[in-house]
VOPAGU-2260 file (C-alpha; in pm, 1 decimal, decimal comma):
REM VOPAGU-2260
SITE   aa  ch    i         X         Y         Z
SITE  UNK   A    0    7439,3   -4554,2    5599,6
SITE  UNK   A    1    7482,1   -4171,1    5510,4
SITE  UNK   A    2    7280,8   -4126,3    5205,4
SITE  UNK   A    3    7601,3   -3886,0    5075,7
SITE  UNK   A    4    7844,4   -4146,0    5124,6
SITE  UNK   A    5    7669,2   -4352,3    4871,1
SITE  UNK   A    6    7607,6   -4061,2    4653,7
SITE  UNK   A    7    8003,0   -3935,3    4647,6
SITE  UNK   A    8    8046,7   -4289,7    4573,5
SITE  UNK   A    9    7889,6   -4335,0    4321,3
SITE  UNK   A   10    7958,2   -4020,1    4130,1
SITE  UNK   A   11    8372,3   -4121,3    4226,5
SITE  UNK   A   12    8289,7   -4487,8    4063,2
SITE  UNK   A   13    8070,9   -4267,0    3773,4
SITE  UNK   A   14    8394,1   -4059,8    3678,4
SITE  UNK   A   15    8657,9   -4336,2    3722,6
SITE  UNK   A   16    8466,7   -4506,7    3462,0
SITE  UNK   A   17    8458,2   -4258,0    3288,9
SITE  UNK   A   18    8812,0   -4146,2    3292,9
SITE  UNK   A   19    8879,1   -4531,6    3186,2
SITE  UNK   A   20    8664,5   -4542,9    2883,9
SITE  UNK   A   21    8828,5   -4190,9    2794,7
SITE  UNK   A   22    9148,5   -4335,9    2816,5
SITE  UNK   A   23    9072,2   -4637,4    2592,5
SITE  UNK   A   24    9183,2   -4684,6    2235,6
SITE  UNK   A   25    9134,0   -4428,1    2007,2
SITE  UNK   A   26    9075,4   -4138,8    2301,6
SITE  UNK   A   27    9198,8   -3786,8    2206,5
SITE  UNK   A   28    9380,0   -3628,2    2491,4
SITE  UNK   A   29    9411,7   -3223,9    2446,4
SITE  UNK   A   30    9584,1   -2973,6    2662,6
SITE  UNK   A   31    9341,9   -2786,2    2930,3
SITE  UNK   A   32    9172,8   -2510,1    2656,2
SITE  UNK   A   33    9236,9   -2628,8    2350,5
SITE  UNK   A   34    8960,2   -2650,2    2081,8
SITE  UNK   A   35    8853,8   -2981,4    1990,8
SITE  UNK   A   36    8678,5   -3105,9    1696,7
SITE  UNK   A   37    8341,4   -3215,1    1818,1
SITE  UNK   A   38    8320,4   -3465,0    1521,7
SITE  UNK   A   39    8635,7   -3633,8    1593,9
SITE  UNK   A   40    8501,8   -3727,3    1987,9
SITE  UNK   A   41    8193,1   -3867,1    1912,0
SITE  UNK   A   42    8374,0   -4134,2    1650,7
SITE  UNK   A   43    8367,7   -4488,2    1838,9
SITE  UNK   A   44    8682,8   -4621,5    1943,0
SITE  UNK   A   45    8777,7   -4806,0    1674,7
SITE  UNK   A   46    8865,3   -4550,7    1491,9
SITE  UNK   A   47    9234,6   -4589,4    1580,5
SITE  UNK   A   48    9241,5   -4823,9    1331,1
SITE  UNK   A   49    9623,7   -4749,6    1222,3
SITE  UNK   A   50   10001,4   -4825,6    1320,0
SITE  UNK   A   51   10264,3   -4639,3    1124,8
SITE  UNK   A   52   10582,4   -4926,8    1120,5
SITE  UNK   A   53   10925,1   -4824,6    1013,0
SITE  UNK   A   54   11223,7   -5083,7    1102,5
SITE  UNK   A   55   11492,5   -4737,1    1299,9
SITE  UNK   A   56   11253,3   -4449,5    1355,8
SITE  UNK   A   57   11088,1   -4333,1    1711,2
SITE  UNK   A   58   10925,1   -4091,2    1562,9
SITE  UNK   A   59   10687,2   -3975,4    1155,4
SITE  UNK   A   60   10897,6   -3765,9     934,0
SITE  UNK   A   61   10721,9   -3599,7     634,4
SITE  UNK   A   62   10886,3   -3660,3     350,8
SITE  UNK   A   63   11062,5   -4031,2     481,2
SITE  UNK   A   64   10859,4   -4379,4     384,1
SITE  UNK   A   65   10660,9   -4617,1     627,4
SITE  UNK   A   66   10406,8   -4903,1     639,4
SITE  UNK   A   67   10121,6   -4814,9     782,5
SITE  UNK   A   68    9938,8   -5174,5     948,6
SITE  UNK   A   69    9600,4   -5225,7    1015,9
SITE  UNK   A   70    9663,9   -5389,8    1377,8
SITE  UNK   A   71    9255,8   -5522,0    1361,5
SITE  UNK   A   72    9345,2   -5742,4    1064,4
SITE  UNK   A   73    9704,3   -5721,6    1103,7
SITE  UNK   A   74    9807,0   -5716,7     739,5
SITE  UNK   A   75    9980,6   -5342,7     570,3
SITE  UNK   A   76    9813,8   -5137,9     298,8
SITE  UNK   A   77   10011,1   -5132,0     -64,4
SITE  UNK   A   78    9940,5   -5035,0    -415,8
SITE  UNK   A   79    9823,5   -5314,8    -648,1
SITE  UNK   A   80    9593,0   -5250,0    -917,8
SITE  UNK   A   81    9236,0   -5380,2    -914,7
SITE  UNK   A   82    8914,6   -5429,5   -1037,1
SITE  UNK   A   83    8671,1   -5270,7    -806,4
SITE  UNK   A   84    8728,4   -4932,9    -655,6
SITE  UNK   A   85    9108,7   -4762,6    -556,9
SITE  UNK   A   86    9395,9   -4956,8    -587,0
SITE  UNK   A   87    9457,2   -5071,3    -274,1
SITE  UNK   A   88    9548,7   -5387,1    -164,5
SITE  UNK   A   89    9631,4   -5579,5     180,4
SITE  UNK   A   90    9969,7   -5755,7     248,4
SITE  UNK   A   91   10011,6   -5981,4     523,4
SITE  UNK   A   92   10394,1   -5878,2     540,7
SITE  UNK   A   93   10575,4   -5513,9     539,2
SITE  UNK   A   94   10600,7   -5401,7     201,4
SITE  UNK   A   95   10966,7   -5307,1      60,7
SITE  UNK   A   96   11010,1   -5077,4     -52,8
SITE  UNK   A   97   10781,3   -4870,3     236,0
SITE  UNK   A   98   10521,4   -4739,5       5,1
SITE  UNK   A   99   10373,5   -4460,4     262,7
SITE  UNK   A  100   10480,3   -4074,4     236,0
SITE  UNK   A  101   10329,5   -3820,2     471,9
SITE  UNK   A  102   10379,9   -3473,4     313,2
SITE  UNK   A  103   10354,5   -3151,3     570,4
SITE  UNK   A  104   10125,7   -2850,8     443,9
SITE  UNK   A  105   10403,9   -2618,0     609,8
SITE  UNK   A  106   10680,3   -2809,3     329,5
SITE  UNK   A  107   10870,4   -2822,4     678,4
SITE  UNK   A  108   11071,9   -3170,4     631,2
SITE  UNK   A  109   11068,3   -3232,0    1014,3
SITE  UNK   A  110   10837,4   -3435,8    1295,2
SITE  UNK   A  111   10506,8   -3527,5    1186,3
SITE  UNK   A  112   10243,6   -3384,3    1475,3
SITE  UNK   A  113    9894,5   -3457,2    1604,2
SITE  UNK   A  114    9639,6   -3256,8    1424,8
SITE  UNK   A  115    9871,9   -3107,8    1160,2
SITE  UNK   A  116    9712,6   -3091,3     806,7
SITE  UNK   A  117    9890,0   -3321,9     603,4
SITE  UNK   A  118    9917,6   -3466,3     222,9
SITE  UNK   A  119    9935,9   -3902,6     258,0
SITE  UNK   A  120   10075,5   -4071,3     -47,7
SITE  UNK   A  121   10136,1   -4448,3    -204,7
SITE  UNK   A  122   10389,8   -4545,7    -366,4
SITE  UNK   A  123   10269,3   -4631,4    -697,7
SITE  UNK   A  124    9896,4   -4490,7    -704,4
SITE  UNK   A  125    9987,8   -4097,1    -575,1
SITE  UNK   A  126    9835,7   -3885,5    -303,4
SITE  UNK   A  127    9522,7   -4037,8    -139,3
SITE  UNK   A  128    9255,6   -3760,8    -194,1
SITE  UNK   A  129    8847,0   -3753,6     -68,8
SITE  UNK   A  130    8605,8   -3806,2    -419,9
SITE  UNK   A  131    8298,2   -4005,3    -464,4
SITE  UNK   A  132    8333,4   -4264,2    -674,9
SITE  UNK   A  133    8080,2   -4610,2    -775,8
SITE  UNK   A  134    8236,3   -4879,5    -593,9
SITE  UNK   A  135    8451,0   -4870,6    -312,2
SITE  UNK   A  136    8587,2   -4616,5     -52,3
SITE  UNK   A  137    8508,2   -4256,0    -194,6
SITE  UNK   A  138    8878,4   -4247,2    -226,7
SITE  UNK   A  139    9126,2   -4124,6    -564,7
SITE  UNK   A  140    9452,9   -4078,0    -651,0
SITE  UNK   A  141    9576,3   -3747,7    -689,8
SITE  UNK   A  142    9947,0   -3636,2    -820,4
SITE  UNK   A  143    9938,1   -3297,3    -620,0
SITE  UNK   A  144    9923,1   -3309,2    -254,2
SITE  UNK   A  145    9594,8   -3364,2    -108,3
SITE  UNK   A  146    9647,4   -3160,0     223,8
SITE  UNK   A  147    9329,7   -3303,4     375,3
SITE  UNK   A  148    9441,9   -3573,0     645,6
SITE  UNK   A  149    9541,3   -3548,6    1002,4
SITE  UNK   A  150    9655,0   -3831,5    1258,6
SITE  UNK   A  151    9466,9   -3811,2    1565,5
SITE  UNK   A  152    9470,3   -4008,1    1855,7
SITE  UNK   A  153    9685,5   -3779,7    2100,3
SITE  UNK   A  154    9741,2   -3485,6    2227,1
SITE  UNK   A  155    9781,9   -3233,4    1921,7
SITE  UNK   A  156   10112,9   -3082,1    1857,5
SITE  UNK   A  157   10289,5   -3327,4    2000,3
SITE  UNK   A  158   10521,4   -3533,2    1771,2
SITE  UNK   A  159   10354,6   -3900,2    1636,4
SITE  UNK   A  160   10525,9   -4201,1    1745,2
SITE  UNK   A  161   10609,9   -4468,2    1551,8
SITE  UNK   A  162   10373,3   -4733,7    1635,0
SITE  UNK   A  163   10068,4   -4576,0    1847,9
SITE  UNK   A  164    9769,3   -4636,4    1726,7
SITE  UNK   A  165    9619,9   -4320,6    1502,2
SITE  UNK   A  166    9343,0   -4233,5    1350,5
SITE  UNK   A  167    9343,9   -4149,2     972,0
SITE  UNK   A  168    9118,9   -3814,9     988,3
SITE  UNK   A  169    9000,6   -3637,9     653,4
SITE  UNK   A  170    8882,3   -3279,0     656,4
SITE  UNK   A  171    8646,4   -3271,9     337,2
SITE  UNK   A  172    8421,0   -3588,3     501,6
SITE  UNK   A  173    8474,1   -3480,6     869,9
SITE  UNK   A  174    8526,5   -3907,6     920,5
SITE  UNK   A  175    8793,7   -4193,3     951,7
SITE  UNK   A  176    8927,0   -4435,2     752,8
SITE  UNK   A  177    8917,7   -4850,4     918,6
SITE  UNK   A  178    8910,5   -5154,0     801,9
SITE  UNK   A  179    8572,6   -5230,0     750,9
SITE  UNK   A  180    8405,4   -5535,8     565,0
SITE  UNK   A  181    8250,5   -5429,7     199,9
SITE  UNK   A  182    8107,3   -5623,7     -98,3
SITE  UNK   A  183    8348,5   -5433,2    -383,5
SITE  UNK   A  184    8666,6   -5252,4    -324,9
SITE  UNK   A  185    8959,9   -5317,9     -78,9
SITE  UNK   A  186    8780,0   -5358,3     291,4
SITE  UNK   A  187    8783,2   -4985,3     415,3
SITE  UNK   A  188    8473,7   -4771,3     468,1
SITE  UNK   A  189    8435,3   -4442,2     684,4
SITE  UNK   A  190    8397,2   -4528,4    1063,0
SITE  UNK   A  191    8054,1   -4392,3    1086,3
SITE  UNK   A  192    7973,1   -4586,8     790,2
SITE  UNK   A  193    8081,8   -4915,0     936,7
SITE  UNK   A  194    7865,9   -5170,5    1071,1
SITE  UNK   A  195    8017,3   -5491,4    1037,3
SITE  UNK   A  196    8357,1   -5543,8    1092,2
């Protein structure tokens, strides 16, 4: 057999797989050019960790409210004070009212898009901002935006679909929030943080 046959072969099986693996949960797909954060592509997959839910939308509007589900453990993310770390809390069912804001750093009231900075509140607690704190995520409340946060997952400048699976990005720790297994504090850690699920 010809010795390049195999060869083309097996670089055409190499870059299927490739392609496949690329395409998996959590890939980033970017026009032909554009810069991409070199951070954000070595994350493992499971960083699309999120699902933004709301009951008439297509489509994320700053300014409207959501639940945002954690399809891995399939419960929603609400305020509730508690003992350990930011108040956080899981609930198996959408909360009512929708206790998720996301706030544009343009003050635009329009589409939510890929890779736009972005201010994420709770109702109750305030905006989510990066600080290191004892126990838990290094996460605070802050009552002033927190532009800090972009959804990634797709191709950026496009328009975020309610529903697709995103990844919760913040600038000041270059890492993502999932659901993540911890001894104090609601189970989230930073993806490169998290070893056991």
């Amino acid at each position: 057999m010809d010795a390049r046959k195999i060869a083309g072969g097996w670089v055409t099986a190499t870059l299927l797989a490739t392609a496949l693996v690329g395409c998996g949960s959590g890939s980033i797909s970017v026009e032909p050019g554009a810069e991409v954060d070199e951070a954000a592509q070595t994350l493992p997959a499971l960083t699309a960790d999120w699902q933004v839910r709301h009951p008439v939308r297509t489509e994320i509007y700053s300014n409207d409210s959501y639940n945002l589900l954690n399809p891995y453990l399939q419960q929603y993310i609400r305020y509730k004070v508690r003992e350990y770390g930011i108040d956080l809390v899981w609930s198996p069912n959408p909360v009512s009212p929708r206790p998720i804001r996301f706030r544009k750093y343009s003050g635009v009231v329009g589409p939510v898009k890929y890779d736009e900075r972005i201010a994420i509140s709770v109702e109750g607690g305030g905006y989510l901002r990066y600080q290191e704190r004892e126990y838990g995520i290094n996460l605070v409340w802050s009552n002033e935006p927190a532009y800090e946060w972009r959804l990634r997952g797709g191709t950026a400048g496009n328009n975020v679909r309610i529903g697709s699976s995103v990844i919760l990005w913040n600038d000041v720790i270059h890492n993502s929030v999932v659901y993540c297994h911890r001894e104090y504090g609601i189970n989230l850690r930073w993806a490169t943080d998290c070893e056991n699920r």
